[in-house]
C-alpha positions as a printed NumPy array, in Angstrom:
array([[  6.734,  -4.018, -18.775],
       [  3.751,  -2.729, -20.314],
       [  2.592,  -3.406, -23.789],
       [  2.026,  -0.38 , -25.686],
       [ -0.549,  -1.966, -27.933],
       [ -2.379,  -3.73 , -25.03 ],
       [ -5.554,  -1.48 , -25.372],
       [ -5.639,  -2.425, -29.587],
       [ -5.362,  -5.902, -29.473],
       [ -7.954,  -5.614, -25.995],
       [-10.533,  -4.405, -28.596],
       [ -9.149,  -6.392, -31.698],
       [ -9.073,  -9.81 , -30.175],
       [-12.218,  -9.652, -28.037],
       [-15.859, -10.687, -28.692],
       [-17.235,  -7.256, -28.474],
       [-20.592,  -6.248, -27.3  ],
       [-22.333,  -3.258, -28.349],
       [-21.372,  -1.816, -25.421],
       [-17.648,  -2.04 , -26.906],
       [-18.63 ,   0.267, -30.   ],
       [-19.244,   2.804, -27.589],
       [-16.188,   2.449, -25.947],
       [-14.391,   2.68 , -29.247],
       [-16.812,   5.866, -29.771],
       [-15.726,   7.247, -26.747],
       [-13.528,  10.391, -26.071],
       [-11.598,  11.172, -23.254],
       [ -8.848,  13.256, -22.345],
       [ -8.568,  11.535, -19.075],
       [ -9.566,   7.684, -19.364],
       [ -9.523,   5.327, -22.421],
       [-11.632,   2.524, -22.086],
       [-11.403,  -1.193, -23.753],
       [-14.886,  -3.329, -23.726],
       [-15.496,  -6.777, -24.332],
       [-18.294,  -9.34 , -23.492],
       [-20.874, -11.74 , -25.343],
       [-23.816, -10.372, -27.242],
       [-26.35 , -11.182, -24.731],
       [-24.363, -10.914, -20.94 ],
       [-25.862, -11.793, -17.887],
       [-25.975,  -9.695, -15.027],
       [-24.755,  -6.216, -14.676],
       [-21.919,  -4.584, -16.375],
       [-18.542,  -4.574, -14.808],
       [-16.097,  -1.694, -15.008],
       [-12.778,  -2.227, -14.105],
       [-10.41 ,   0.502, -12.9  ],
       [ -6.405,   0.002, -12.158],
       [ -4.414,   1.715,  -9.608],
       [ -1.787,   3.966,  -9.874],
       [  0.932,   3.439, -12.214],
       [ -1.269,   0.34 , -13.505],
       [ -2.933,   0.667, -16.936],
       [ -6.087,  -1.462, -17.286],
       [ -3.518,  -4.594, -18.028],
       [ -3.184,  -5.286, -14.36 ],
       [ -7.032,  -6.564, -15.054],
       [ -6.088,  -9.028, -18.217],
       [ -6.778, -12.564, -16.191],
       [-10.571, -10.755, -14.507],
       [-11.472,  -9.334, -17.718],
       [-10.856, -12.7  , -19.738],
       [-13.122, -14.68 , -17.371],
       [-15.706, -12.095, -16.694],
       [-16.313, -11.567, -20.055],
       [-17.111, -15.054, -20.756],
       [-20.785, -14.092, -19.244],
       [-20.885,  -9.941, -18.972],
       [-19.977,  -7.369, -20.185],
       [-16.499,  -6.096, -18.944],
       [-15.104,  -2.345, -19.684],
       [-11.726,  -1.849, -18.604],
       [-10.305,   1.753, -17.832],
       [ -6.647,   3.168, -18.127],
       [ -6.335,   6.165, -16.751],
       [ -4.193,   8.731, -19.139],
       [ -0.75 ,   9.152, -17.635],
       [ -0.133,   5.288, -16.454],
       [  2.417,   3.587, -18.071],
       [  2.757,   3.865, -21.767],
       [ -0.774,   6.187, -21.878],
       [ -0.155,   9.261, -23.39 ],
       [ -1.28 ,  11.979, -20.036],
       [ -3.908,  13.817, -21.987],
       [ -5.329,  16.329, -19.602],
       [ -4.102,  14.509, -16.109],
       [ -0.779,  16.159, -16.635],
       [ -1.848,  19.46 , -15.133],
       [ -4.312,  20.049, -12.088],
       [ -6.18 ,  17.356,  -9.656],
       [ -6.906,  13.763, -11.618],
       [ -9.082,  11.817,  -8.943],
       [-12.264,  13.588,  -9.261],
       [-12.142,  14.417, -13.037],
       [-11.292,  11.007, -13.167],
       [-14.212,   9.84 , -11.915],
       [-16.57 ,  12.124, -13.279],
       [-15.257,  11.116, -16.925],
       [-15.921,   7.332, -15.645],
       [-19.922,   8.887, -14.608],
       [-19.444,  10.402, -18.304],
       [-18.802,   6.935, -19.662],
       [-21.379,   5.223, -18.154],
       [-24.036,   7.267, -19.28 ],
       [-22.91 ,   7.499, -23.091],
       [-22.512,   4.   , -23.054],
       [-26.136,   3.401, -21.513],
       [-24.998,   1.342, -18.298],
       [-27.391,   0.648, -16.369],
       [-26.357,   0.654, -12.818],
       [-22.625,  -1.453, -13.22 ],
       [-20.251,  -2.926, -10.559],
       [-17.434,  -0.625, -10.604],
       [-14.553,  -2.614,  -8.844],
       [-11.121,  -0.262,  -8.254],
       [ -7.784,  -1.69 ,  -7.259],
       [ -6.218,   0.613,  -4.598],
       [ -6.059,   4.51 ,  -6.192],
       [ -8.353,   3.349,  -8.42 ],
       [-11.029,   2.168,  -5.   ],
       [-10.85 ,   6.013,  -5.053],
       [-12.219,   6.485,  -8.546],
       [-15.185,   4.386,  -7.558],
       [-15.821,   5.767,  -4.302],
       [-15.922,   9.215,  -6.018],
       [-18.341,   8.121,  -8.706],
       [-20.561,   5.986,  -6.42 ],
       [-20.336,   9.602,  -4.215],
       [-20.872,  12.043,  -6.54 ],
       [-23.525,   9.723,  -9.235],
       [-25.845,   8.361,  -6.441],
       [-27.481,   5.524,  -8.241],
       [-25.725,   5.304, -11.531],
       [-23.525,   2.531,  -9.316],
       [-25.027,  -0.52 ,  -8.937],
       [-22.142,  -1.72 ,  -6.578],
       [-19.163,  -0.785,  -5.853],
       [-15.641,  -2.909,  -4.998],
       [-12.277,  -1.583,  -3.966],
       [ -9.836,  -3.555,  -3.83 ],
       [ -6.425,  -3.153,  -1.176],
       [ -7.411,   0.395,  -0.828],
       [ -9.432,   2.739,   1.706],
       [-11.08 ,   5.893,   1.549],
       [ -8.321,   7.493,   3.286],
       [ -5.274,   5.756,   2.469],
       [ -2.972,   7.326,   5.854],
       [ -6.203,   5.867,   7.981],
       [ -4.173,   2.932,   8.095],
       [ -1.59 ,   4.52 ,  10.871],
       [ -4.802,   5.028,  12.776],
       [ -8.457,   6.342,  12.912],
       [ -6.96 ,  10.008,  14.335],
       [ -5.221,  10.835,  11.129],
       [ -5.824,  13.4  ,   9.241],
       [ -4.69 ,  14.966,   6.361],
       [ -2.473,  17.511,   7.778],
       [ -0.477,  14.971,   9.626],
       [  0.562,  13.274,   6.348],
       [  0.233,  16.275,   3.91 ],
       [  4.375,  17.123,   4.551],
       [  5.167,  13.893,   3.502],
       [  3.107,  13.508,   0.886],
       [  4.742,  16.851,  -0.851],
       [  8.112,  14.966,  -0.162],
       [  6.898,  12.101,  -2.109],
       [  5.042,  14.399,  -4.614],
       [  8.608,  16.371,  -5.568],
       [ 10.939,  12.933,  -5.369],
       [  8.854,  11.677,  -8.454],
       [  8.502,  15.064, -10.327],
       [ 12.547,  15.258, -10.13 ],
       [ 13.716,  11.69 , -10.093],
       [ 11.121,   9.555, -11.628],
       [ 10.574,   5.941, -10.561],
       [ 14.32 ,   6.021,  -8.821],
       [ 13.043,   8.904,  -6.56 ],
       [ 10.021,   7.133,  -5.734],
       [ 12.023,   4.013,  -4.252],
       [ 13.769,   6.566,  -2.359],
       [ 10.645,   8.285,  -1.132],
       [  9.139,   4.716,   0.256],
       [ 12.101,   4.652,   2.815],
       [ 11.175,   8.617,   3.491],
       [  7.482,   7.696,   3.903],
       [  8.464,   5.188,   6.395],
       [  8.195,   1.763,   4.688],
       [  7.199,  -1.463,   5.612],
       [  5.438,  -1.011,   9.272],
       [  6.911,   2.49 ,   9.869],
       [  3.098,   4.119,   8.451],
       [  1.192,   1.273,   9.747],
       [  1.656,  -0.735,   5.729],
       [  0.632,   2.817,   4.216],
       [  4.164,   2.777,   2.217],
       [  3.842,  -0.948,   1.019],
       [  0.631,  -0.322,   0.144],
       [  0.873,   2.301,  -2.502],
       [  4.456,   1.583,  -3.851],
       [  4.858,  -2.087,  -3.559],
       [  3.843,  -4.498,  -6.485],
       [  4.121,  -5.888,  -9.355],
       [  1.556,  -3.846, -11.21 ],
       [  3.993,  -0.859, -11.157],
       [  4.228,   0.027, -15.105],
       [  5.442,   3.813, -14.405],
       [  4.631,   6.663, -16.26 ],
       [  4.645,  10.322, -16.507],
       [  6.015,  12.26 , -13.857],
       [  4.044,  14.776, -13.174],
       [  0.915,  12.3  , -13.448],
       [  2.311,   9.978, -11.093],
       [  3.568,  12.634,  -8.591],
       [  0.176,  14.607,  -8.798],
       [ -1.531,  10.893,  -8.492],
       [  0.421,   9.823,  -5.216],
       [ -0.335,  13.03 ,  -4.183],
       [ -3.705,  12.616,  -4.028],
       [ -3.847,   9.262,  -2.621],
       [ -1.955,   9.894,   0.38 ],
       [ -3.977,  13.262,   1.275],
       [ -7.842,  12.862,  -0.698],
       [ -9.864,  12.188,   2.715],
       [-13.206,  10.432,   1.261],
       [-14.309,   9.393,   4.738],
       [-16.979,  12.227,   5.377],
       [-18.596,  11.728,   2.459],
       [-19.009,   8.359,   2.389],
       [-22.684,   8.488,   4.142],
       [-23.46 ,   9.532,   0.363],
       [-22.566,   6.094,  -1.211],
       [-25.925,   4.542,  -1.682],
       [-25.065,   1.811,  -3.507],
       [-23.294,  -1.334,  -1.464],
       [-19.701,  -1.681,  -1.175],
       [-17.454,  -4.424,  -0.695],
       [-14.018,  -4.813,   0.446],
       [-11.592,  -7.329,  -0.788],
       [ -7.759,  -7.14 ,   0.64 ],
       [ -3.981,  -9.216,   1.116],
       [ -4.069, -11.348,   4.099],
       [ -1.424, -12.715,   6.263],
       [ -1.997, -15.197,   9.118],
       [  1.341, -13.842,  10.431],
       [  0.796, -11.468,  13.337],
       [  4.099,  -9.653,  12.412],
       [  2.988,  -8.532,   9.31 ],
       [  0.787,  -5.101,   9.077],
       [ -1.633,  -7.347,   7.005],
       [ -2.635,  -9.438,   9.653],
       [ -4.439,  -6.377,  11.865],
       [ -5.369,  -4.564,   8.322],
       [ -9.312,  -5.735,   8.527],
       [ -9.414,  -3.749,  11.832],
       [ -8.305,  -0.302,  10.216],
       [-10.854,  -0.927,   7.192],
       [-13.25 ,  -1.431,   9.01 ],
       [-12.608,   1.829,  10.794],
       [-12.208,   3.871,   7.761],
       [-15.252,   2.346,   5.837],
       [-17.564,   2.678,   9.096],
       [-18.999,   5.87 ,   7.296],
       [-21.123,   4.039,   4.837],
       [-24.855,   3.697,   5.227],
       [-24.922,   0.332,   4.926],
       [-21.964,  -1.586,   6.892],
       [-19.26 ,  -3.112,   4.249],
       [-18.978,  -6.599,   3.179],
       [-15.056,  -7.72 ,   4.109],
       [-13.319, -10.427,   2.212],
       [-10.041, -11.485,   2.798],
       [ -7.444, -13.371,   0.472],
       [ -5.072, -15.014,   2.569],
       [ -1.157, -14.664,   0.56 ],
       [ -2.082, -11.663,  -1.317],
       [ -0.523,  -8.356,  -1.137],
       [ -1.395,  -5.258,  -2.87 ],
       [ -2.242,  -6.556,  -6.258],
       [ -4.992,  -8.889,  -4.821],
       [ -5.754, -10.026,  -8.676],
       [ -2.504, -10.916,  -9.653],
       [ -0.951, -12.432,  -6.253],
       [ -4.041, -14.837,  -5.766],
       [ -6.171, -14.802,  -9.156],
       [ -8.55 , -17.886,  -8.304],
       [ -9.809, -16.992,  -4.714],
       [ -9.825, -12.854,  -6.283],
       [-12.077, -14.336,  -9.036],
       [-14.663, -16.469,  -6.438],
       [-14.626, -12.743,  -4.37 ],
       [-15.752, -11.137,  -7.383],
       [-18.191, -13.624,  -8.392],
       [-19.487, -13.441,  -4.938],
       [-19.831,  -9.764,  -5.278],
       [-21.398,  -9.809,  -8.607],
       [-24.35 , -12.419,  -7.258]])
């Protein structure tokens, strides 16, 4: 259940940097953004982005221990849970997304952050780290791919899952959250799309929305293809995913298919691997999640 004053007492309760006066300064019709961190941080900035129908709560436990040392700006994207839509209620959200995160960084004077996005939101990084060259220092995605459907195999493409993707895109617009459950079972759940299903719908980060956001939103993450464009991400990318040392679970061949769909990049991917996580990577397994990102962040 989401909070709806998470984002006020984010920025009320923190020790704020002035970095976070600039957040508070910012505008957006897209993103809001919540910053926190001590007055003189170490290392780079660290920008946090949830997934879909997350708001930037999904990041509370990160964000607390980050900010003990840097400065930490978390994003909710307009639309996710109790966010009011803003401008994502009509047209594409991805991309504007992202270029309102490239906005952000340069109003608030970042110089080259991590941006680390949990599954839709690995998306929203890719797209900034694609489309802002070096205004990412390093870029993160966690449980997510540039091509979400890559995970049936290397051969997909978006017209093989575009029909199903409109199926899921109308179930929410008509039926909500209720319509989404039903659309998992459409999609082919569990093993049916090779973990594709689980992947986006599964978890307990799912704080709902509005409709047409979150219908426009899966959407996009089961057809956006960022896999040709990937040889434009100069800055160096790691990927941290759930685990499972059981061979019957889709999780325990998923390095395999990232390491297909990330094989783009200019520089070859740094893998890590949290064994007993699922989607929410943070949440499921917060203390190894933590050592990946400090890791990362070295």
């Amino acid at each position: 259940m989401i909070r709806r004053d998470f984002l006020a007492c984010a920025l009320a309760g923190a020790v704020l940097a002035p970095a976070a006066a600039q957040a508070r300064a910012f505008a957006s019709d897209r993103i809001l953004v919540a910053a926190r961190g001590p007055a003189r941080p170490f290392g780079a900035d660290v920008i946090l982005v949830p997934g879909i129908a997350s708001t930037g709560e999904v990041w509370d436990a990160t964000a607390r221990t980050l900010a003990g040392r840097r400065r930490v700006h978390v994003v909710s994207i307009r639309g996710f849970g109790a966010v009011p839509p803003g401008a994502n209620v009509q047209g594409r959200i991805i991309e504007p997304v992202a270029a309102e995160l490239r906005r952000y960084i340069r109003e608030a004077r970042l110089v080259r952050p991590a941006i680390i996005g949990h599954s839709m939101g690995g998306l929203v990084a890719l797209q900034a780290a694609i489309d802002g060259g070096a205004e990412a220092g390093r870029v993160m995605v966690v449980d997510g791919l540039p091509f979400f459907p890559a995970l049936i195999g290397p051969q997909t493409r978006v017209a093989d899952v575009e029909p199903l993707a409109r199926l899921g895109y109308q179930a929410l617009r008509l039926l909500g959250d209720e319509g989404l459950r039903n659309a998992s079972l459409t999609l082919g759940g569990g093993q049916g799309m090779g973990g594709v299903a689980d992947m986006v719908f599964n978890g307990v980060g799912w704080q709902g929305g509005d409709r047409a956001v979150l219908a426009q939103s899966l959407y996009e993450v089961m057809t956006l293809d960022l896999r040709p464009r990937l040889p434009r991400v100069t800055a160096p990318v790691t990927v941290v995913y759930g685990w499972s040392p059981d061979n019957a679970s889709p999780r325990a061949q998923l390095e395999g298919r990232l390491r297909e769909a990330f094989s783009g990049l200019r520089s070859p991917a740094r893998f890590e691997r949290i064994e007993g996580a699922e989607h929410m990577v943070m949440i499921d397994r917060p203390q190894p999640f933590l050592a990946a990102t400090e890791r990362f962040l070295s």
